[in-house]
Structures are given as structure tokens and as C-alpha cells.
DOPAMAR-199628 format. One record per residue (C-alpha): y, z, x. Coordinates in pm, whole numbers, padded with zeros to 5 digits, always signed. Example, Ala and Ser with C-alpha at 12.3 -4.5 7.8 and 13.67 -1.06 7.14 Angstrom:
2
-00450+00780+01230;-00106+00714+01367;
END
This chain:
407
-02233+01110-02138;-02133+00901-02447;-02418+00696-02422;-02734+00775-02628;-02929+01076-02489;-03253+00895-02402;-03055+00571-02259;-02917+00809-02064;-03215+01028-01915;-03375+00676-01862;-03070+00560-01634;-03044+00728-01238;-02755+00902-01339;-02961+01238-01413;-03083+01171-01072;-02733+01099-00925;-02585+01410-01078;-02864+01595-00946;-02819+01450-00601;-02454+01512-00606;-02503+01884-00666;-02763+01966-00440;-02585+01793-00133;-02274+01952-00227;-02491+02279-00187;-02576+02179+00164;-02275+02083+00280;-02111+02409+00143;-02348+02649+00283;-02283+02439+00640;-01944+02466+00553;-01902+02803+00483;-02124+02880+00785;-01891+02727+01025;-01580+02909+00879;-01727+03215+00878;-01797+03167+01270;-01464+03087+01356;-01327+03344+01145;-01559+03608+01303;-01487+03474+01683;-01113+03493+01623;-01084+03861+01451;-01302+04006+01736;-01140+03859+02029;-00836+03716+01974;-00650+03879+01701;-00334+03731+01750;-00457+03381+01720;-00466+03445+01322;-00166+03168+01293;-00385+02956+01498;-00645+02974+01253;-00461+02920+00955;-00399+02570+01125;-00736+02507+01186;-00810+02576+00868;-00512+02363+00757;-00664+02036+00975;-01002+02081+00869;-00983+02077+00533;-00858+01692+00515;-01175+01560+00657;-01331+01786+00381;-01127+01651+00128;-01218+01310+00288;-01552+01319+00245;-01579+01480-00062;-01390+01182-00253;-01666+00963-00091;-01889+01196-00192;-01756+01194-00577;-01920+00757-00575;-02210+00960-00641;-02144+01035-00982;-01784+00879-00991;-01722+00451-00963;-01304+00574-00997;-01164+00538-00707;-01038+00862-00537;-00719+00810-00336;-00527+01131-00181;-00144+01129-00277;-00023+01212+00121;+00352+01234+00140;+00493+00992+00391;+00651+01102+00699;+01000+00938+00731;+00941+00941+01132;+00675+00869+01374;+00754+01188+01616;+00534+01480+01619;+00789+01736+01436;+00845+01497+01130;+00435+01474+01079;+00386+01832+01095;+00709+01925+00879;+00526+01650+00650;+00206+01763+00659;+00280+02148+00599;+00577+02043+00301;+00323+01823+00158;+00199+02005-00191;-00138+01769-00132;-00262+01937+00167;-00194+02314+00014;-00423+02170-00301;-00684+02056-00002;-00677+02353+00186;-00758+02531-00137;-01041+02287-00238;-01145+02403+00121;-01184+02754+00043;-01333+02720-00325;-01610+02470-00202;-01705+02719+00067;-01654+03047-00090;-01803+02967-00417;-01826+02579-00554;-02153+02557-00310;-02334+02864-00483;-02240+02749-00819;-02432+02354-00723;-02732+02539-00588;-02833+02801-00885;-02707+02494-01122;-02935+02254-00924;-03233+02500-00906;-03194+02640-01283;-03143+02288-01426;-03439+02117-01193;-03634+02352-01066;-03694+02534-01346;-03818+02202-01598;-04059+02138-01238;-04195+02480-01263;-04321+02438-01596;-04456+02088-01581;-04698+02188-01256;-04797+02493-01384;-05158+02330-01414;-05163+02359-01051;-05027+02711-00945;-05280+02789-01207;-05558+02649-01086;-05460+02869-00786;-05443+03193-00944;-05569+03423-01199;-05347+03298-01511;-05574+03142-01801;-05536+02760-01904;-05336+02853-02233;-05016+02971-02027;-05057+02619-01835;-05094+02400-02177;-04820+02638-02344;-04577+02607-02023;-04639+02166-02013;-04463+02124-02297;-04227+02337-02229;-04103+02178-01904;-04132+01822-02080;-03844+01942-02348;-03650+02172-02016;-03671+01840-01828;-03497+01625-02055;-03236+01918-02132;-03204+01960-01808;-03137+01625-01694;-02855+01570-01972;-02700+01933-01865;-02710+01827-01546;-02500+01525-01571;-02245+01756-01802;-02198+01969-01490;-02183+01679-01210;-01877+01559-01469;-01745+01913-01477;-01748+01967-01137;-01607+01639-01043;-01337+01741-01225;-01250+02024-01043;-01234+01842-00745;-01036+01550-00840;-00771+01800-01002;-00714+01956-00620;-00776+01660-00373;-00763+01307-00590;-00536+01418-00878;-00511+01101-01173;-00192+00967-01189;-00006+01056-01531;+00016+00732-01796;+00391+00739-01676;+00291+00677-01305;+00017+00456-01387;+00272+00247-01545;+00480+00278-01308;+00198+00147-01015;+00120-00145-01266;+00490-00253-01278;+00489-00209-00955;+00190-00431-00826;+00253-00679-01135;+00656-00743-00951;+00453-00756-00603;+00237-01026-00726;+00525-01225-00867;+00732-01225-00591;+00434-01325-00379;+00368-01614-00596;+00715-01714-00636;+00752-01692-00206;+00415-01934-00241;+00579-02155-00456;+00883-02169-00232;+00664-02290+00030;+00499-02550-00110;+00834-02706-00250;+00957-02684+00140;+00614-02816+00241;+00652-03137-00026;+01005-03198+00096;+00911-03205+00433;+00614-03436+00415;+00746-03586+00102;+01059-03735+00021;+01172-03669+00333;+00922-03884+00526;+00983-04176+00195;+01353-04165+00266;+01286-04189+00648;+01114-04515+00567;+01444-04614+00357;+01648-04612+00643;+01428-04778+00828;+01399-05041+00608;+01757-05075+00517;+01823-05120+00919;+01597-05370+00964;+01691-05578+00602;+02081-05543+00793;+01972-05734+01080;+01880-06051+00830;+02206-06031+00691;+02482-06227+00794;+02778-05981+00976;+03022-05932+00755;+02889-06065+00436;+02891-05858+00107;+02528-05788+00090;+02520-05675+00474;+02796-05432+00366;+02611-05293+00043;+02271-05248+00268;+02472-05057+00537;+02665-04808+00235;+02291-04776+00064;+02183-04685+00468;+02422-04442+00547;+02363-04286+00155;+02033-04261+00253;+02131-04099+00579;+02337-03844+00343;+02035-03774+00166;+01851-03680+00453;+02083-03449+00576;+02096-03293+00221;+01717-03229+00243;+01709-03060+00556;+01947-02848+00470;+01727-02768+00143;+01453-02721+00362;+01621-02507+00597;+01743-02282+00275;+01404-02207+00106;+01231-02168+00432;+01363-02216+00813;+01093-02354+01074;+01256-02127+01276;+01141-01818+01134;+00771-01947+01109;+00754-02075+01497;+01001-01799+01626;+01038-01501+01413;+01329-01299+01232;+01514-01246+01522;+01585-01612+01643;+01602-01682+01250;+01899-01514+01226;+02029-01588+01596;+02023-01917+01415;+02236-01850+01090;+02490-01691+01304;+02533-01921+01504;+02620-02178+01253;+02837-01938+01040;+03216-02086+01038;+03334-01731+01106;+03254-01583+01464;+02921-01317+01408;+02825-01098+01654;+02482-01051+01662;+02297-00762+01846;+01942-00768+01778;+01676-00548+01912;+01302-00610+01772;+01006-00528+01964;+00792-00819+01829;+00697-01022+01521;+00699-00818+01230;+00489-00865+00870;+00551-01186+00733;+00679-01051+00378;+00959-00860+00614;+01056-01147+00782;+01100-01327+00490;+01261-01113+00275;+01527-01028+00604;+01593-01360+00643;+01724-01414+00296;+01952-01100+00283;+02123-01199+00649;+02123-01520+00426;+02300-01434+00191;+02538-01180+00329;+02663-01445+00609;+02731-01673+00301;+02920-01412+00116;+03133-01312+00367;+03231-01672+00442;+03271-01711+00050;+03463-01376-00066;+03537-01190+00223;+03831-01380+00329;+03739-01216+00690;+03811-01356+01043;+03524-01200+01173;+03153-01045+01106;+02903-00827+01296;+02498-00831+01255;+02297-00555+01413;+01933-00523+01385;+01649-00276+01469;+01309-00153+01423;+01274+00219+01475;+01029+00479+01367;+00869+00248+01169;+01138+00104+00945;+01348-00220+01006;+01761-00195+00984;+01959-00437+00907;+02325-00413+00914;+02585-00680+00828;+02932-00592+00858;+03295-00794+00826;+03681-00687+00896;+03762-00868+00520;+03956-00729+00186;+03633-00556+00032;+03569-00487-00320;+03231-00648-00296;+02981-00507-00575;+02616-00589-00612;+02659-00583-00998;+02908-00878-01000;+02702-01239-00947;+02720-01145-00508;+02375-01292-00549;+02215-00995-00377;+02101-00838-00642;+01735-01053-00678;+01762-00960-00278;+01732-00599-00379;+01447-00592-00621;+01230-00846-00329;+01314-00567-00062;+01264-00288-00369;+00875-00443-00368;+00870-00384+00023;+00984-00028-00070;+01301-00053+00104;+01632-00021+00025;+01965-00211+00025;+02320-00042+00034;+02664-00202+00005;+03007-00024+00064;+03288-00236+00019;+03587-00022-00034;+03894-00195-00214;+04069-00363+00145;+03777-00373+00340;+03562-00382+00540;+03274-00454+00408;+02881-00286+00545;+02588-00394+00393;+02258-00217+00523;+01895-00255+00425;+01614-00071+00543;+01243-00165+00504;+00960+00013+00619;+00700-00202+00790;+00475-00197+01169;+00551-00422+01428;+00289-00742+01468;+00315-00819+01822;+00508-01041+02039;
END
């Protein structure tokens, strides 16, 4: 609408606004027609069944709501998204208390009831008045030339339906924005500049730690093919140049401490490889990935792990690195004898729990080095807790929420 008038009458949007209100007559009418059916059947025969009906009328309105956001790409390129609360379990009780507590499918069931009670009269006369009208007028030559009228009410009425045409189209588009209002404030409400800026920060922190995980790859991927294979052909080479040196000379003895240097270094890399990204976890999966760190922990860890499959890479990942880190931290500050690691993935959400018998006192807030840990598992919309009373022990849980892969 901000565009110049005749740009605008010239461009399909009169014709997509008037599109968008006539089929949201149809489908209003059809609506409405079906409602009033079930309504009818269930007062006259089955009285009681009025809670059952308020359900039904509860479940049908999301695949109205549904289809009318695709409907708004008529006149709308915005995306329309619903705002659906989340159920925190998979079972049937937690989606219904969800879906009845959520304040989105009240504003749907509403939408519901105005579009078929009223919203689909208010398209038609507004698609008839604003069209039909301007079309009257301009073939008014022809219902002449089949009645009595003279040829000065057809000449007088052309012009008429030339200027109620181009009115008409621009009103029309006014109301296809009006009315597309209305419906995104009940079933695709906009964010408020607070949330959007919140969803930016968000998917900005997402992206980052995406490319940052990318990045740690690639470093693991040049060490591996790298300098690891270079300083593989160093030893090599320093074993063979041995076997031309005299035993015992000096230069025999400085090739064999620059070998077993080399040999150092090698073992240095792996470990560096191991740290930014285990081959276990790739080929195996989170649960022999941490099978793994346990098992070379200098404390004793008992693991009990119970996952039903891979999970999303990002999960794994991000996991890996808090076991990680909390197996390192106990060996550093816990001054414990002994630590426990229990995992599993119910209801949709992964648990980790890492506990040890040492003094406590523990804090995220102090340099532990699991505070980056938390903001990675924040992106995953998780959540990581630590309690770490002074004296111990010491229980640090995460949660993500994520779907099993597979085996």
C-alpha cells in the first residue's frame, strides 16, 4: 500500500487481495456449514456429549489455523509460524495438559469461531461490493442491450465502473491487509522487538558455535593427515639414519634422543586430537565416547549408560565435552577417590549425570571451565546444574532435549 496508487493497481496484488477474500468466503461458509452439522447432530441426540464437542471443536481448529497461515502467502510473503507450547513429555496426559494450558490454541479456537461465525460474511459482501459492483457498471452495455434501459444509463454507468474499479482494487488490498491482521493477531502473533532480539541472539550464538565446532574439525582433520603423518615420516627416517650410524657413537645417540622426541610428539598429537574431537564418538557414538574417558580416568568411574541409539550430532558433541570436562575436574579439584556417570534418554531429553564422593565447593562462576559448556548446551536449549555443597559431594547434571537417530 505505500507504493504509488497506479503501480499498485498495475501489480497482481489487487488481484491477490481479491483472491484471498473470496476463498476465505468459501472456505468459511464450508466451514461454518460443517460446525453447524455437528453442532445440530450432537444437541438432538446426544446431549451429554457437549464436552465432547468442545474437544472437537478444540482439535479442529489447528488444522484451521494451519491452513489459514498458508493461506495468508496470498497476500502475506512473512512467514506465519504458530507459537505451540512444548510438552515437557511424550505421554498422552502431558500433550493434552499442554495442549489445553497452551494460551495459543484458546487464540485458535477463537479464530475458529470468528472465521465461521462472521470473518466469512464480512470477505464475501467486501469481495462482492468492492468487485462486483466496479463489474456491474463496466458491462452495463450488455445487460442493456438486453433490456429496456436507454444507452445514456450505459455510457453514464462506463465511466463510472472505470473510476469504482480502480477504487475498488486499492480498497481491496486495504482490507486483505486489515484482515490479515486480524488473523495473525489470534493464530501467528509477531514476536515483540524484545523477542525478536532475543531469536536473533539466539540464532546469531547457534551459528557461532556451529562454526567454531567446524573449525574444531578441520584443525583435528589437519593434525591427523598433517603433521601427524610428517612426523610419522620423522621417525621413520630417524630409524633408518640410526642403522648407518656406528653403535655407540655420539651422532647414533643424538638421532635416537631426536627419535624418541619425535615419538613424544606423536603421542602429544594424539592426545590433541583425541581432545578436540575423539574418533570414537564419530565411528561409535556418545555412549562408547564416554565408556572411553572413563575408562582412562585415574580415579575409578562408574559408568551406567542407557541410550537407545545414536543421537543428533550437535548432542553428541556437546555431551562429550561436558563428561569431558567434569571427569577432568574431578581428577583436578575434587580430591575424590571415586566418581559415578549415569546417562539416559527419556521422553525426549538426554540426562547426564556426573557425580564424585570429593570435598565440594565447586562453582561454575570460578574458572571450572564449564561455564563455555553451559552457553554450547544453552544453544541446544538445555540446561546444566551443579551442586557442590562445601564437603562434598559433588552432582553435576545436564539435560538436553533432542530425538534419538537410530542405532
Amino acid at each position: 500500500m505505500s507504493q504509488p496508487p497506479l503501480r499498485l493497481l498495475r501489480s497482481s496484488w489487487p488481484w491477490r487481495s481479491f483472491g484471498y477474500a473470496m476463498s476465505g468466503a468459501l472456505i468459511g461458509a464450508l466451514l461454518l456449514g460443517v460446525l453447524t452439522l455437528v453442532v445440530v447432530a450432537v444437541t438432538t441426540t446426544a446431549p451429554y456429549l457437549i464436552v465432547m464437542l468442545v474437544l472437537f471443536f478444540v482439535y479442529v481448529s489447528r488444522p484451521v489455523a494451519r491452513f489459514e497461515r498458508r493461506r495468508l502467502r496470498l497476500v502475506d510473503f512473512e512467514p506465519a509460524q504458530a507459537d505451540y507450547r512444548r510438552a515437557d513429555a511424550d505421554s498422552l496426559t502431558a500433550r493434552l495438559a499442554a495442549r489445553f494450558t497452551d494460551p495459543a490454541t484458546w487464540r485458535e479456537l477463537a479464530y475458529a469461531v470468528l472465521f465461521g461465525s462472521a470473518l466469512w460474511g464480512v470477505d464475501l459482501v467486501a469481495g462482492l461490493i468492492l468487485a462486483g459492483l466496479p463489474v456491474l457498471c463496466l458491462t452495463s452495455v450488455v445487460w442493456v442491450w438486453f433490456t429496456d434501459e436507454t444507452w445514456l444509463l450505459a455510457l453514464l454507468l462506463f465511466p463510472v465502473g472505470v473510476v469504482l474499479l480502480g477504487a475498488g482494487g486499492l480498497m481491496t488490498c486495504a482490507y486483505a491487509g486489515a484482515r490479515t491482521t486480524i488473523t495473525r493477531a489470534l493464530i501467528a502473533p509477531q514476536p515483540s522487538g524484545l523477542q525478536r532480539r532475543v531469536q536473533e541472539l539466539t540464532s546469531s550464538r547457534a551459528r557461532l558455535v556451529a562454526a567454531f565446532e567446524a573449525e574444531r574439525r578441520r584443525i583435528e582433520r589437519d593434525l591427523h593427515d598433517g603433521a601427524q603423518q610428517r612426523i610419522t615420516a620423522l621417525t621413520m627416517s630417524l630409524g633408518l639414519a640410526q642403522l648407518d650410524l656406528p653403535t655407540g657413537s655420539p651422532a647414533a645417540a643424538q638421532v635416537a634422543k631426536a627419535q624418541e622426541l619425535a615419538g613424544l610428539a606423536m603421542t602429544e598429537i594424539r592426545g590433541l586430537i583425541h581432545g578436540i574431537h575423539p574418533q570414537v564418538l564419530t565411528d561409535r557414538g556418545l555412549a562408547a565416547a564416554v565408556e572411553d574417558l572413563a575408562a582412562r580416568s585415574p580415579i575409578p568411574v562408574d559408568v551406567d549408560i542407557c541410550l537407545p541409539g545414536r543421537l543428533p550430532q550437535p548432542v553428541e558433541t556437546a555431551a562429550y565435552f561436558v563428561v569431558s570436562e567434569a571427569l577432568a575436574n574431578v581428577v583436578k579439584h575434587s580430591n575424590a577417590s571415586r566418581g559415578s556417570l549415569r546417562a539416559r534418554h527419556e521422553a525426549g531429553v538426554l540426562t547426564l549425570r556426573v557425580r564424585d564422593d570429593g570435598t565440594g565447593g565447586a562453582d561454575l562462576a570460578a574458572g571450572t571451565g564449564l561455564t563455555g559448556l553451559a552457553d554450547r548446551i544453552a544453544v541446544l536449549e538445555g540446561t546444566l546444574e551443579l551442586f557442590s555443597p562445601p564437603g562434598g559431594p559433588t552432582a553435576l547434571t545436564v539435560e538436553i532435549p533432542c530425538a534419538s537417530t537410530g542405532p
